[in-house]
N, C-alpha and C positions, 0 to 999 in steps of 0.2 A: 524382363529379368536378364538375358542375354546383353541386350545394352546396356543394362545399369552393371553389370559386370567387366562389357569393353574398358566403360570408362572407368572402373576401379582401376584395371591392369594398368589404362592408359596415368593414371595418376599417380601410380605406381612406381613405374619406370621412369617417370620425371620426376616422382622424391627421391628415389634411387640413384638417380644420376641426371641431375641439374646440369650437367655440363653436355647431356647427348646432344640438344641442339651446334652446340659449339663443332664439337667433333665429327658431327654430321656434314657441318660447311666447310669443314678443314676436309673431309674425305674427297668432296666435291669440289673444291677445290683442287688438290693432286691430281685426282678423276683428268680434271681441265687440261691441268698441266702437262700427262703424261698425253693425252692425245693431241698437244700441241707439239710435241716432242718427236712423236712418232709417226705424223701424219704421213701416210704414202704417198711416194713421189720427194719427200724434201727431207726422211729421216736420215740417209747416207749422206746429206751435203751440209760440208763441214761449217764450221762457223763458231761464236761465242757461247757458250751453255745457256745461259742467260736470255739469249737473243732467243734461241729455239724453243722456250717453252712462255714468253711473255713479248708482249711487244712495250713492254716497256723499259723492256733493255733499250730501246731504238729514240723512247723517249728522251730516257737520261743522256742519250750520247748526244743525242739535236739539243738539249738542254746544255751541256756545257760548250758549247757554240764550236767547236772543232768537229764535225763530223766529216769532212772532207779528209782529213789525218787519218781520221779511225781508218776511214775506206780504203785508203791507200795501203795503210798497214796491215789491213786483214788479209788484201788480195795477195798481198806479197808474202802472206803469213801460210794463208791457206791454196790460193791459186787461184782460177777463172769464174769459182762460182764461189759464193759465200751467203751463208744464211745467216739474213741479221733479222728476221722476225719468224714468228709462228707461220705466217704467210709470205713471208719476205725471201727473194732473192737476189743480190746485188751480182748483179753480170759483168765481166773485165773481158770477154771475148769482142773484138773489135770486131769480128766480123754479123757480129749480131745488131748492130746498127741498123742497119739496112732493114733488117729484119721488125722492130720493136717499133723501129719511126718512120714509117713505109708512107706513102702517099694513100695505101687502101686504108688506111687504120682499123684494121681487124686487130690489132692488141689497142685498145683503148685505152684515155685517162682513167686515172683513178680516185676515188673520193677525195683525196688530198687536193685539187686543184680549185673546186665552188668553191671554196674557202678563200679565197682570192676575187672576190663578186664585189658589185654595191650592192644597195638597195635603191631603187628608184623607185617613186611613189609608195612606198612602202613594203614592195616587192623585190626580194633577189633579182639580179639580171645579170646573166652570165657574160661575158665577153671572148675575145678570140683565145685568150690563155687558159680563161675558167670551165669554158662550153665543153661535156666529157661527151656528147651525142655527136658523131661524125656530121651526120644528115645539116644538126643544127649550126654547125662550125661550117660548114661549106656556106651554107646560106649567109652566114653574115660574113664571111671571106667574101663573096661574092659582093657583098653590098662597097663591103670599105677598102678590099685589099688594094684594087689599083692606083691608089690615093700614095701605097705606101713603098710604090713602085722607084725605082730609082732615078727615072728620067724625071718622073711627077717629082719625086725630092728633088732634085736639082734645078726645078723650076723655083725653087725660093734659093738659090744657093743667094743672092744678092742678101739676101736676109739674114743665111747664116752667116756673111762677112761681116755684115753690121755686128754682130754677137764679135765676131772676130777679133775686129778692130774695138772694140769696145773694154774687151778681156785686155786686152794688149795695150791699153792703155790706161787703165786699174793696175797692173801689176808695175808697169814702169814707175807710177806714183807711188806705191805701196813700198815699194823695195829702194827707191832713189838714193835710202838715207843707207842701205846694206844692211838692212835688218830682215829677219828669218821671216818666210811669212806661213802659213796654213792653204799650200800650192793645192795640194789635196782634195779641200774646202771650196777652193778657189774652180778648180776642175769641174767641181757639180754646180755651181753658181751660170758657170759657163754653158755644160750641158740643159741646164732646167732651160734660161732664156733662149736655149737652142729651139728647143719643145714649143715655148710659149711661141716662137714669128714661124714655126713650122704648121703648128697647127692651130694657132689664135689667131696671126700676123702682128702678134705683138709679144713683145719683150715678159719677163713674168716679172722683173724687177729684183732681180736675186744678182746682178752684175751691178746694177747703178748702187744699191743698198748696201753690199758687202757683207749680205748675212742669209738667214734662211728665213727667207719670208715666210711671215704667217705660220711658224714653225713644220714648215712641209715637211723638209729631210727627217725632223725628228719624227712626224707622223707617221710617214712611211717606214721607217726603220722600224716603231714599233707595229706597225697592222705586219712587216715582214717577221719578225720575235713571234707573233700569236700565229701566223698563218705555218710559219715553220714545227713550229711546238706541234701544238694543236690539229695539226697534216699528218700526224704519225700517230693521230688518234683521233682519225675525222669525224665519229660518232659524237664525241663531243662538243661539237661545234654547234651541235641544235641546240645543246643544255648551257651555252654559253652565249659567244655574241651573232651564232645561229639564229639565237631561241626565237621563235614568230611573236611568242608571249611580248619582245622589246616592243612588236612594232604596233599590240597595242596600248602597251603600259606607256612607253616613253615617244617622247616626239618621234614624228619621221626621221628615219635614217639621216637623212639628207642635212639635217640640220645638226649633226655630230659628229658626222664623217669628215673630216678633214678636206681629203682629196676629190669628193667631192663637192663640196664649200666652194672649193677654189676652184674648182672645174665651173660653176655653176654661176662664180664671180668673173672668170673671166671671158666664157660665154655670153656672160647681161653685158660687157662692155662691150660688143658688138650685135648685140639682138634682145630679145626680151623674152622671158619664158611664163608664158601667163600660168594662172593657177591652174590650171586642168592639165600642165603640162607642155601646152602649144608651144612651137616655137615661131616668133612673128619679128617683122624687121629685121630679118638677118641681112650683111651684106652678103651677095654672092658672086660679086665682081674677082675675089682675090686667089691666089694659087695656096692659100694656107687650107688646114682641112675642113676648120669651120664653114669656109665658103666654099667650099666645091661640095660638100654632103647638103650646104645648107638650098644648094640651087638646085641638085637632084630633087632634095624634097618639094621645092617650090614647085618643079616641074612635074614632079611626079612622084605623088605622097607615098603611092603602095610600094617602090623602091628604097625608101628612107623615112625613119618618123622621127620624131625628135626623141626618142627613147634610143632608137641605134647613134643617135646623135651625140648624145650626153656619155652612153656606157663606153663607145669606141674613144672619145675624147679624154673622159677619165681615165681611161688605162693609158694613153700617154701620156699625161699628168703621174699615174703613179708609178709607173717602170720608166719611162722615157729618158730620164739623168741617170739610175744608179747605176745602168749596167755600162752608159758611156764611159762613166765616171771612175767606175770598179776598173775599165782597160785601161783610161788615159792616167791614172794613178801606178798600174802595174808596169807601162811604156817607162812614165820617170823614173819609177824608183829601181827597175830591173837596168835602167841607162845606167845613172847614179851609182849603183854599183857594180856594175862592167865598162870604166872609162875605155878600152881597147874600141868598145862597138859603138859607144857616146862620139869619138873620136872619127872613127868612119862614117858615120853618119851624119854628122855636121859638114866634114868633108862632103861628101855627095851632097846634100843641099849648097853651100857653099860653091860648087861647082857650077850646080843649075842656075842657081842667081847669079852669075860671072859669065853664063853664055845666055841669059838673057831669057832663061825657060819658063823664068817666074814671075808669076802677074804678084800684082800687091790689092790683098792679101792674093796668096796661091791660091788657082785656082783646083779643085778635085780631081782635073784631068788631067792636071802637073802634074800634082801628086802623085798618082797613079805611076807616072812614068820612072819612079826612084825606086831603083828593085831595093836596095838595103833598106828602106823606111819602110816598102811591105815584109818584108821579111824581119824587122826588128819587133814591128807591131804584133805580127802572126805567133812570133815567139814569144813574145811577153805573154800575149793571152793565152798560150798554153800551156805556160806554166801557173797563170791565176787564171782560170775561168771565170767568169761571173756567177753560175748556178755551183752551189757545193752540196747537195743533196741528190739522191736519185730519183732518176727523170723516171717515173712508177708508171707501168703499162700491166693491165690484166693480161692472161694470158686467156687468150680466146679460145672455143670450145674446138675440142679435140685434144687440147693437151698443148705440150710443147717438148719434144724429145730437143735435149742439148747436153752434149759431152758426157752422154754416156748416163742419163740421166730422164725420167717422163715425169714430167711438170704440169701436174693437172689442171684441169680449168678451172681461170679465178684465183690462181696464185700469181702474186705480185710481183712482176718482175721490171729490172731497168736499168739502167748505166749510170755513172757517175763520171761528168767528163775529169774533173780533179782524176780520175783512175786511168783513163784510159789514153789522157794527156801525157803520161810516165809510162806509158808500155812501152819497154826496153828494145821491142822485136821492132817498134814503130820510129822511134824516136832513140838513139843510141845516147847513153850517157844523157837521161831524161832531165835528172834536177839541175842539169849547165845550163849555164841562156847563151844557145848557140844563135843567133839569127842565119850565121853561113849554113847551117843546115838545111833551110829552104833554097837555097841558092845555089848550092853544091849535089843537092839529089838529083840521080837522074829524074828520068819523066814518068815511069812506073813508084820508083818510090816517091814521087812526090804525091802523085794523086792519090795514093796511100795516104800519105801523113794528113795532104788536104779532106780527107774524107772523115778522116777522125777529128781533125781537128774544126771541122763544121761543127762537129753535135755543139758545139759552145754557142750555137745559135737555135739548137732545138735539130728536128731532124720533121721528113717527109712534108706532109700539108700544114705538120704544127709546127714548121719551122718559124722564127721569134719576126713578124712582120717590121718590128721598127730598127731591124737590121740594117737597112741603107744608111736610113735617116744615124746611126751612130758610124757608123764604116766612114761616110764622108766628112762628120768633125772630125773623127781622129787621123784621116788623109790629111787635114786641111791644119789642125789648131796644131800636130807636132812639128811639123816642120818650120813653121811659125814662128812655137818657142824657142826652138833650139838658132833660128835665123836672125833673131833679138837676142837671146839671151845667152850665158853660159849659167849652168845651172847645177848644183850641187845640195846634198843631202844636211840639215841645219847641224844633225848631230848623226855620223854615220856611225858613230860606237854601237846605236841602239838598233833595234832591228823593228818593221814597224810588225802594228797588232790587228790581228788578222779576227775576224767574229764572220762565224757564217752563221746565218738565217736566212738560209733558201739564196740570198745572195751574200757572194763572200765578201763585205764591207771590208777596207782598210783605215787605219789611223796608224801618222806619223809619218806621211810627209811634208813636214814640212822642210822647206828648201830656203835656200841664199839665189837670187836670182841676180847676177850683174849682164848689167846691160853692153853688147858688145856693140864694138867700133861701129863704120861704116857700114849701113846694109840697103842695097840696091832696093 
C-alpha cells in the first residue's frame, strides 16, 4: 500500500509539473556554475566573468584564433594575474618563469599536451612535447637528445648549405622577371628540406617542387586547429579523434595520419620497416638522425627500438618547419617595415663580406659573429613568438602562494610568452622593433631580457630540443637573403594576418625580391 502510494504522489508531481525535470538540471547547473565562480584560492583573481564560471569562455576565445591579443589585453587590463578558466590562471610575473619551467618539473604538463601524439601500431605514443610524466620525458631525452645537440647539428651544416644554395637559386628564378612572390611560403619550403637532410639525409622535396608536398603544411595546420581547440577541453579528445573505439572501427592510425605517412615514406627510402614494426637495412654510416638512432639500435636494441625511432622522427616532421618558418617570416616582415634597421644590417653583412669574414654560403660561426643580425633576429622574435597560448603547468601539492594569493593543488597555471614579450619593466616601449635594445643594455638588464625572452623556446628540461637545429638556418638563410637581395614588402598598405593555433601562423608576405650587384 505504502508503494503503491509513493508512486501515485510520484506521478503526481510529474502531471503537476512536466517541467521539474528541466528545472531540476537548470538548478544543477547554477549549482556548477556558482562553485566554479567561487572556488577558494581563485575567487578574488580578477578576470573575464565568463571565464570564471565556464571554461568555455577559454574555448570561444582559442576558437576566434586571436588568443595571443586577448592575453595581452587582459594582463594590461587587469594586471600580473588573470583568471581565464574555472581552473585557469594566466601568469605575467616574469619572475615566475624559473619557477613553473624548472629543471625538477614539480609543476607538470597538463592534459592539453597527448593531444599532440601519434598512434603507432595502433597505440598512442607520446614524444618529448606530448610526454606529461617527468620520469618518462627524461628517459627518452635521454635516448635522442644528444642527437639534437648543437655541435651533432652542425655536423650536417654541409647539408643545410645544400638547402641554402638551393633556396637561393629558386628565388633568383622566381623573381628574375620582378614579380611579387609568396617569400613566406617559400620560408617553410626551405625550413621542411632543412628537416628532411637533418634528419633523413635527404631533401623532402618542398624546394625543387615549389609547393607543399603531399599536403603536409596544410595537415599540420589542421592537426594544430584541433589540438589548440580541443586542449582547452582535453576530456574531449577521447570522444573525438582520442576515441580507442577509431583504432578498432577504422584502419590503423598510421594509414591516415598524414605526418606520419610521410615520416614513414621517408624513413622506407632509407630502410625498410617490416610488418611487426622492425626496422631492417637502415643505413647507419650518416650524421642525419635516421642513422645515428638507426646504429644505436643495431648495436644495442634495449637503448633504441624502432617505436622511439619513428615517434622522435615524426615530431620533426610535424614542428620542425613551422616554428623556423613562424621567426624567419617575422625577421622579413618586422625588416620590411623598419628600413632604418633593414639598412644597418645589410650594412654590417656587407662589411663582413668586403673584409673577407664570409664563406659562400656563410657559414653559422660567421654568423654568430654580427652582433646587429643577433639582435635583429632576437627582437623580431619577441615581438611574434612562435607558441601564442599558455604554456599550462599543474600546480603541485601544497598549493602555490603568488602575489598575495594561495593556488591550490591542481590549478592550472602558466605564461604566455606574446605577454611577457611586452612587459614594459623588461623591455621599454615594448610594441617598437628596437634591435638596439639588446645591444645598448647593460649586462644585468640583458640577462634579464635574455631570460624572458628564452621561454620562446620552452623553459627548464622541456625546453623545445629542435632549437639548435632552427637558431642555425635563421644565423645562416638571413644574411644570405639580405647579401643577394634587396627585398621589399609586394603590398605594404596591407598589414599581414596573423591565426594562432598553438602556433602563431602568418600570411601576407609576400615580397619583390631584386637581385643586388656584385656579392663576394
Amino acid at each position: 500500500m505504502t508503494e503503491d502510494r509513493d508512486k501515485t504522489t510520484l506521478m503526481g508531481l510529474l502531471q503537476l509539473s512536466p517541467t521539474l525535470p528541466i528545472y531540476t538540471l537548470l538548478a544543477l547547473l547554477v549549482l556548477r556554475l556558482l562553485y566554479n565562480k567561487f572556488q577558494p584560492g581563485l575567487r578574488s583573481i580578477p578576470g573575464p566573468f565568463a571565464a570564471s564560471i565556464t571554461k568555455y569562455w577559454r574555448v570561444y576565445d582559442v576558437w576566434k584564433d586571436k588568443a595571443h591579443l586577448t592575453a595581452i589585453h587582459l594582463h594590461r587590463k587587469h594586471g600580473p594575474l588573470v583568471r581565464i578558466g574555472p581552473n585557469h590562471v594566466s601568469v605575467a610575473d616574469t619572475t615566475f618563469i624559473s619557477r613553473f619551467y624548472s629543471a625538477r618539473e614539480d609543476y607538470t604538463k597538463t592534459a592539453f599536451y597527448p593531444i599532440q601524439c601519434i598512434s603507432w601500431k595502433k597505440r598512442p605514443e607520446m614524444n618529448l612535447f606530448s610526454e606529461r610524466n617527468p620520469d618518462g620525458h627524461r628517459i627518452a631525452k635521454r635516448k635522442v637528445g644528444v642527437a639534437y645537440s648543437l655541435p651533432n647539428i652542425l655536423q650536417s651544416e654541409v647539408a643545410i648549405d645544400s638547402c641554402l644554395e638551393l633556396f637561393l637559386r629558386r628565388l633568383e628564378d622566381l623573381t628574375a622577371d620582378g614579380s611579387a612572390i609568396d617569400l613566406g611560403a617559400w620560408l617553410q619550403y626551405f625550413a621542411f628540406d632543412v628537416v628532411g637532410e637533418v634528419t633523413f639525409a635527404s631533401k623532402l622535396g618542398f624546394l625543387e617542387q615549389g609547393k607543399d608536398v603531399d599536403g603536409m603544411m596544410q595537415a599540420i595546420a589542421g592537426m594544430l586547429a584541433y589540438a589548440s581547440l580541443i586542449g582547452q577541453v582535453p576530456e574531449y579528445h577521447k570522444l573525438l579523434l582520442g576515441n580507442p573505439v577509431f583504432t578498432a572501427m577504422l584502419p590503423a592510425m598510421e594509414t591516415w595520419n598524414q605526418v606520419l605517412v610521410f615520416t614513414l615514406k621517408a624513413i622506407n627510402s632509407r630502410a625498410s620497416i617490416k610488418r611487426d614494426g622492425e626496422l631492417i637495412n637502415a643505413d647507419s654510416g650518416g650524421r642525419d638522425m635516421l642513422s645515428r638512432w638507426a646504429y644505436v639500435k643495431s648495436s644495442d636494441p634495449d637503448k633504441m627500438s624502432t617505436r622511439d625511432i619513428v615517434v622522435h622522427l615524426s615530431t620533426n616532421v610535424f614542428a620542425g618547419s613551422d616554428t623556423t618558418a613562424i621567426a624567419l617570416r617575422a625577421i622579413i616582415y618586422f625588416l620590411c617595415r623598419n628600413p632604418a634597421a633593414r639598412q644597418k644590417l645589410v650594412k654590417e653583412i656587407d662589411s663582413a663580406v668586403a673584409a673577407g669574414q664570409f664563406s659562400t654560403p656563410v657559414s653559422y660561426k660567421e654568423a654568430t659573429l654580427l652582433p646587429y643580425l643577433g639582435a635583429v633576429v632576437k627582437e623580431a622574435m619577441r615581438l611574434h613568438p612562435s607558441v601564442g597560448l599558455l604554456m599550462e603547468r599543474h600546480v603541485p601539492a601544497g598549493g602555490l602562494d603568488i602575489l598575495g594569493h594561495h593556488l591550490p593543488e591542481g590549478t592550472i597555471v602558466g605564461i604566455n610568452p606574446w605577454v611577457t614579450n611586452r612587459d614594459a619593466s623588461v623591455f621599454p616601449d615594448p610594441e617598437a622593433f628596437k634591435p638596439e635594445r639588446w645591444l645598448d643594455a647593460g649586462d644585468v638588464e640583458r640577462k634579464r631580457m635574455e631570460d624572458v625572452w628564452e621561454l620562446n623556446f620552452g623553459g627548464g628540461s622541456r625546453k623545445c630540443t629542435g632549437r639548435h637545429i632552427s637558431w642555425v638556418e635563421i644565423m645562416k638563410v638571413i644574411p644570405e637573403l639580405y647579401r643577394h637581395f634587396e627585398i621589399d614588402l609586394a603590398h605594404p598598405e596591407r598589414e599581414w594576418k596573423i591565426t594562432n593555433h598553438w602556433f602563431v601562423q602568418q600570411d601576407g608576405v609576400e615580397c619583390i625580391l631584386r637581385k643586388r650587384g656584385s656579392v663576394a
